[in-house]
Structures are given as structure tokens and as C-alpha cells.
C-alpha positions in Angstrom: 5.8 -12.7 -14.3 8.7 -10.4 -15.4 10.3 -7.6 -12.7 13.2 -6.5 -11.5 14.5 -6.5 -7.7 15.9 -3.4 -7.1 17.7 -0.8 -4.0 17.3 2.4 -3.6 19.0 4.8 -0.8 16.1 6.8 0.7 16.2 8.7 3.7 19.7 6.9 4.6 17.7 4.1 4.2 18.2 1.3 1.8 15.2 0.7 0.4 13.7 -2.8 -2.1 11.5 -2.6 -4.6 10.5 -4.6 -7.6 9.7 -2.8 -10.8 7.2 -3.9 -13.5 7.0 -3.0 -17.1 9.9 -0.2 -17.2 9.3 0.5 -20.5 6.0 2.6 -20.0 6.3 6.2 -19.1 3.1 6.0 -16.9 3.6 4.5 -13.5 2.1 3.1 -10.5 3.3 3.0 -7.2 1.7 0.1 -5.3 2.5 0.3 -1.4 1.7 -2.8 0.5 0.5 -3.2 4.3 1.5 -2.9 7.8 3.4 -6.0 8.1 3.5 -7.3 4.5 5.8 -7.1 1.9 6.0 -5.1 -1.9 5.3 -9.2 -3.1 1.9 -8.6 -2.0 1.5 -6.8 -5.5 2.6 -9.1 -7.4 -0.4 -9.6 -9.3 -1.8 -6.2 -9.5 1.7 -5.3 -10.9 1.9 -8.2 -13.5 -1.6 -7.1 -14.9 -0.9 -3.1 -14.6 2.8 -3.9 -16.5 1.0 -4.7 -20.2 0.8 -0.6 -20.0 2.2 0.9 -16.8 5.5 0.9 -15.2 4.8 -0.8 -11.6 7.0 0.1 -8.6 6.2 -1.5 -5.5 8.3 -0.8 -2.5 9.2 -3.1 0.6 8.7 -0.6 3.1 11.2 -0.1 6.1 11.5 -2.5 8.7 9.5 -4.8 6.3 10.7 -7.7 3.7 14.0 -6.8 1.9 14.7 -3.6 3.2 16.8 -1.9 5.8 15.7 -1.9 9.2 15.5 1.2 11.4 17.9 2.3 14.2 15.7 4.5 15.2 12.4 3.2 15.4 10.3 5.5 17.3 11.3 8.4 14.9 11.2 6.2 11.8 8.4 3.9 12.0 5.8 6.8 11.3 3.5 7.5 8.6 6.0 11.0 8.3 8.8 9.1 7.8 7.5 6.5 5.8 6.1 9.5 3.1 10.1 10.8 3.2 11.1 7.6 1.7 8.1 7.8 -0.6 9.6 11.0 -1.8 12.9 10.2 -2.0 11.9 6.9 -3.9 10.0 9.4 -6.7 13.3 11.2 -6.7 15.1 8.5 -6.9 13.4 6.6 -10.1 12.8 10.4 -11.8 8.4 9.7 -11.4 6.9 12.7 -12.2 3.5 11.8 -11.7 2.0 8.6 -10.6 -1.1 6.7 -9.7 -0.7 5.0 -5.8 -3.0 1.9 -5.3 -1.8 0.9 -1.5 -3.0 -1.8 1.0 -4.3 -0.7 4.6 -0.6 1.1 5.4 0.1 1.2 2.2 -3.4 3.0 1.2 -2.6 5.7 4.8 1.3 6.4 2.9 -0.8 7.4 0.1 -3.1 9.6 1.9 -0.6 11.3 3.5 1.7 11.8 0.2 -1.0 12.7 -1.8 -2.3 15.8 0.8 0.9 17.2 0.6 0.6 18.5 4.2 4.2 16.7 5.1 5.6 16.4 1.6 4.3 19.4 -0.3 6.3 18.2 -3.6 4.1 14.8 -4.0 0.7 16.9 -4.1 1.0 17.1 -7.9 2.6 14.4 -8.5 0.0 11.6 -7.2 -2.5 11.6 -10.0 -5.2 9.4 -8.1 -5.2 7.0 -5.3 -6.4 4.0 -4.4 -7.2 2.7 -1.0 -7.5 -1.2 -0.4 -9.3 -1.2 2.6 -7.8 1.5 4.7 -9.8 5.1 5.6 -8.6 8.3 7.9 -9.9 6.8 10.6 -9.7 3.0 11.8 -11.7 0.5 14.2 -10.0 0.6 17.4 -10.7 -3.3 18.2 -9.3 -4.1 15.1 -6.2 -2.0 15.5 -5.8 -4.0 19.1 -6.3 -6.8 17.0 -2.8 -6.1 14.8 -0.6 -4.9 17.9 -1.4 -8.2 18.9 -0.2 -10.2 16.5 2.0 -7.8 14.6 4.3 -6.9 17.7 4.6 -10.6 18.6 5.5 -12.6 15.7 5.8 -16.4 16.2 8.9 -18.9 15.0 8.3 -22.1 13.4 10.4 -25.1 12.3 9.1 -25.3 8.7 7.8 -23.6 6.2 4.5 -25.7 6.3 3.9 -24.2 9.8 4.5 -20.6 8.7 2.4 -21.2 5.6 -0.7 -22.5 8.0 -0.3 -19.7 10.4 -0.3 -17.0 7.4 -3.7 -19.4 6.0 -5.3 -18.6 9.8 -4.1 -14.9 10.2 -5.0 -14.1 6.9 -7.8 -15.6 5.5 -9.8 -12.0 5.6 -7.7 -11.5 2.2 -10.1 -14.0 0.7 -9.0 -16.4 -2.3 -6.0 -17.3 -2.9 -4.6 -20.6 -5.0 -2.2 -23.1 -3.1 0.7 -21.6 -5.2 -0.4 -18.0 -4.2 -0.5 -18.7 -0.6 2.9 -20.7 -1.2 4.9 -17.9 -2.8 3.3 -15.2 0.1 4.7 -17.2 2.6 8.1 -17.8 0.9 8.3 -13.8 0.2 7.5 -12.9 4.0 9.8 -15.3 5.8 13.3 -14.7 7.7 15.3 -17.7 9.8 16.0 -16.9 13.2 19.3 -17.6 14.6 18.1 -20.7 16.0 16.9 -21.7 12.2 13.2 -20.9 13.1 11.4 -19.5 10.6 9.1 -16.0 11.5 7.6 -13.1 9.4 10.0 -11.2 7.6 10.0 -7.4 9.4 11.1 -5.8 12.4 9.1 -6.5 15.3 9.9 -3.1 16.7 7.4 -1.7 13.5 4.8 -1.9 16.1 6.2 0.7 17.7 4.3 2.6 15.6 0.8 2.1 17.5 2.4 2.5 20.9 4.3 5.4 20.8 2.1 7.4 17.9 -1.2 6.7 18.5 -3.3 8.5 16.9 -0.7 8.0 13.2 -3.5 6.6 11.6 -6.0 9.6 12.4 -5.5 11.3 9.2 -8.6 13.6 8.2 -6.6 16.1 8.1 -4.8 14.8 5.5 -7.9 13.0 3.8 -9.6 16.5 3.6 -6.6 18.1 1.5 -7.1 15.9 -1.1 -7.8 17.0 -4.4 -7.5 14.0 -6.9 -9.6 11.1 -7.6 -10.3 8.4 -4.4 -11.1 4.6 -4.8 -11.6 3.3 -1.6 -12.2 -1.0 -2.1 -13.7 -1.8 1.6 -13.3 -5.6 2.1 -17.5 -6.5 2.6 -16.3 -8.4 6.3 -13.2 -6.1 7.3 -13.5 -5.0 10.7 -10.7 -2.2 10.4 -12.5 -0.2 7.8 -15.8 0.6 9.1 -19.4 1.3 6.8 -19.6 4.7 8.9 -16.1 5.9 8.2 -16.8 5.1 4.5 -19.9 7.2 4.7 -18.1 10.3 5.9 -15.6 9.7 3.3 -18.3 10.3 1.2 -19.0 13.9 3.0 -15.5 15.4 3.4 -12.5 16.1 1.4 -12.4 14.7 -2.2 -16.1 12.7 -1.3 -17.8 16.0 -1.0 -16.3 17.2 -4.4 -17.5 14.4 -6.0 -13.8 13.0 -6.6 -14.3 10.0 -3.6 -16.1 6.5 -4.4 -16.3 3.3 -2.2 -16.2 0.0 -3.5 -17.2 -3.1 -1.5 -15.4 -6.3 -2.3 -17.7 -9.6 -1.4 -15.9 -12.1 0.2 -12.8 -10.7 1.9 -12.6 -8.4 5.1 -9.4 -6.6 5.8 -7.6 -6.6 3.3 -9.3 -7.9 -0.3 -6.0 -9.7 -2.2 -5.5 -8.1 -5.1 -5.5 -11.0 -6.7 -8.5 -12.4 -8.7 -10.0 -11.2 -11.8 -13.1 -8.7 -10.6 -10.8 -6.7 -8.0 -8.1 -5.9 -10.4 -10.4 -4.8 -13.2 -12.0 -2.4 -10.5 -8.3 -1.4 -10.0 -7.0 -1.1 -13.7 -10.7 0.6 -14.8 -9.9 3.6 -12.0 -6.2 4.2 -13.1 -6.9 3.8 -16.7 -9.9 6.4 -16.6 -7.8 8.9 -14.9 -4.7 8.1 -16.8 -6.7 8.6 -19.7 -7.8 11.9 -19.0 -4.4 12.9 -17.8 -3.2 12.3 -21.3 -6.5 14.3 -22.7 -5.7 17.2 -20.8 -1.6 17.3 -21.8 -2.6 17.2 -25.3 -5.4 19.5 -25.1 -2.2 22.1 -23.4 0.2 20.9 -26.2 -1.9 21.5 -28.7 -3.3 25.3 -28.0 0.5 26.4 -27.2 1.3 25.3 -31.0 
């Protein structure tokens, strides 16, 4: 797989991201989860780079990027959809399709509204969610302050690798080389030369000291562009009622919203197999596709 590893200033921030096929004028921006890493893509990218260029961002706090000194203030969904803007700034993307993971999939809500960053509205072109909704199960969210806000250190990497196997198994298959890279991409040493997760802890702060961040109908119901939403078939944060009402509000009631669910995985499907990124590449291309229908239907009546 071919990319480039890549900083960006945004928001004072020094930002990572690996780009994928940077010779296509189409891009995607593929966000990854709470305490993941921009790695996470790595295979949706490699697939969507035989015809899209593929950014996918390491978001604060989280893999290669800068950490915050501020973390109350900057570990928000408002702050992280700054950086998000800044980032389209930054690489000159007009218009883009956002596939993001659980956080990743809430950034892109948020962006794609235009509520907090009116100059992203029409320039998200569709969006889709890997298991993450406008509202989430509250025992699941417990569930990730738990383990998110408390990361443990190991001696070797064959630890970390079998605590990532336990903690996530809900992201369903993986090969023995997939789960070794995932662990190599998300590790840091301590200064004792243990090994741990590779963000800031503080992250967490996030759920503490905003809690209702991830509360977003407001935002889901400003959409106007196409919706996937992949719900993992077991995934306790993404529940079959919220999907329902996804289906009745905002872009579901204007026939713009589908849900997808994805046997065999609960929160959050990988990414990473066959049938889940066809479901993926099918949704951009269709709406890519009628993107360029409708700029040469313009082109060709101002002729």
C-alpha cells in the first residue's frame, strides 16, 4: 500500500495525516475513532486510492499528532471540526466525501450540518457513518471512559497486541498481520519503556466535562446530503432504535438516510474485508457519480 505521512498546522495544532492516491481530484476524508489512529483506514484508503485521493487524519491527542494544552477546550467535537476545516484549507479540498468511525463518523456530522463550521456544509458531498448515530447508548459510553481514560502499560508488544485482540474484538475479522500492524500503529513507550496506547489519556476529558458532545440531533437534522449509516449487527453503542429515528428526522425523512447492518462485528465493523468496503466504495461512487453528472449538466448549458 502506497501513502504519504504528512503534517499540517491546524488550529495551532500540528496535525498527521496519511494521504492516498494524490493524483485524483476527488477526495475522501476518512476520520477514525475515539481512541484510534488515521491507520485504522488503511484499507478503506488503499481500495478508495485506485480513484480517489484518501486523507485520513490522526486526530488530536491521538497517534502522531500534537497533543493539547488545553484539553477541556480542545478535546470537543467543536474543536475537533476547526481542525477539520483548517485541514480542507490546508490541502485546497473543495468538496469531499467523509466516511468516519464512531468519532470519526460524529466529526462528520457536525462538519457536514454546518451549524459550527458554516463553510464545510457545501463542501461534504456525503457521509458515511461506521457505527456512530446523534445519540449513543449510555452503558456503552461508561463502557469507553472506562477503558479509554485508563490506558494500561505493558512490557511487550505481544501483551499490547493481546489486550487490543480482547478490547477489540467487536471490530470483527481481522488477519494476524492486520491485528499486528494496528497494534504497532497505536503504540507509545512510556518513560519506564512500557508500552501503552498511543493518545492522550486526558482525551477522555471529553465525556467528563462535555457530556452531552455526542448528543447531536441538532446537527443530524441540518443535514442535507446523502447518509450511510453501517451499524455493527452486535454494537452496543449504536442502538436499532436510534437507527430507526434516523430514519424519521433530518436527511432519513427526506429520503437521503439509509442503515446498513454489518453481520459479525458490533462497535465498530473494521473496515477491512471485502463486503464492508464495497458497501463503502458503492455509496461514494454513486454520489460521486452524480456529482460529476450535475457539473457537466451546468458546464454544458452555460456553453
Amino acid at each position: 500500500m502506497n501513502y504519504s505521512s504528512c503534517y499540517a498546522t491546524c488550529a495551532g495544532r500540528e496535525i498527521h495525516f496519511t494521504e492516498w492516491g494524490s493524483q485524483h481530484s476527488q477526495t475522501v476524508v476518512a476520520w477514525h475513532g475515539l481512541a484510534r489512529t488515521g491507520r485504522d483506514m488503511d484499507e478503506l484508503a488503499g481500495h478508495l486510492s485506485a480513484r480517489y485521493r484518501v486523507i485520513c487524519p490522526d486526530t488530536v491527542g491521538r497517534g502522531l499528532s500534537q497533543w493539547s494544552a488545553d484539553p477541556v477546550n480542545e478535546y470537543t467535537l467543536a474543536f475537533y471540526a476547526r481542525l477539520a476545516a483548517e485541514l480542507f484549507d490546508r490541502l485546497d479540498i473543495q468538496q469531499a466525501h467523509w466516511v468516519g468511525t464512531s468519532m470519526g463518523g460524529a466529526i462528520g456530522t457536525v462538519c457536514a450540518a454546518g451549524l459550527l463550521q458554516p463553510q464545510l456544509k457545501s463542501r461534504i458531498k456525503s457521509l458515511t457513518l461506521n457505527d456512530n448515530a446523534p445519540r449513543l447508548a449510555d452503558a456503552a459510553l461508561a463502557r469507553i471512559r472506562a477503558y479509554a481514560g485508563n490506558p494500561p502499560a505493558f512490557d511487550t508488544m505481544a501483551q499490547l497486541e493481546a489486550f487490543f485482540r480482547e478490547v477489540y474484538k467487536p471490530f470483527g475479522w481481522l488477519s494476524d498481520a492486520q491485528w499486528r500492524r494496528l497494534t504497532e500503529t497505536s503504540a507509545r513507550r512510556l518513560p519506564d519503556g512500557r508500552l501503552t496506547p498511543h493518545y492522550d489519556p486526558q482525551m477522555v476529558r471529553q465525556f467528563t466535562d462535555h457530556t452531552d458532545d455526542y448528543l447531536i440531533w441538532d446537527h443530524y437534522d441540518a443535514i442535507r446530503i446523502p447518509v450511510l449509516c453501517l451499524r455493527g449487527e452486535n454494537s452496543d453503542l449504536v442502538l436499532r432504535e436510534t437507527t430507526q429515528e434516523m430514519m424519521q428526522r433530518g436527511p432519513g425523512l427526506l429520503g437521503l438516510a439509509q442503515v446498513v447492518e454489518v453481520p459479525g462485528c458490533g462497535h465498530a465493523p473494521a473496515l477491512n474485508v471485502p463486503e464492508q468496503l464495497d458497501l463503502v466504495t458503492a455509496f461514494i461512487d454513486q454520489h460521486a457519480q452524480q456529482g460529476e453528472s450535475a457539473l457537466s449538466c451546468r458546464t454544458r448549458g452555460g456553453i
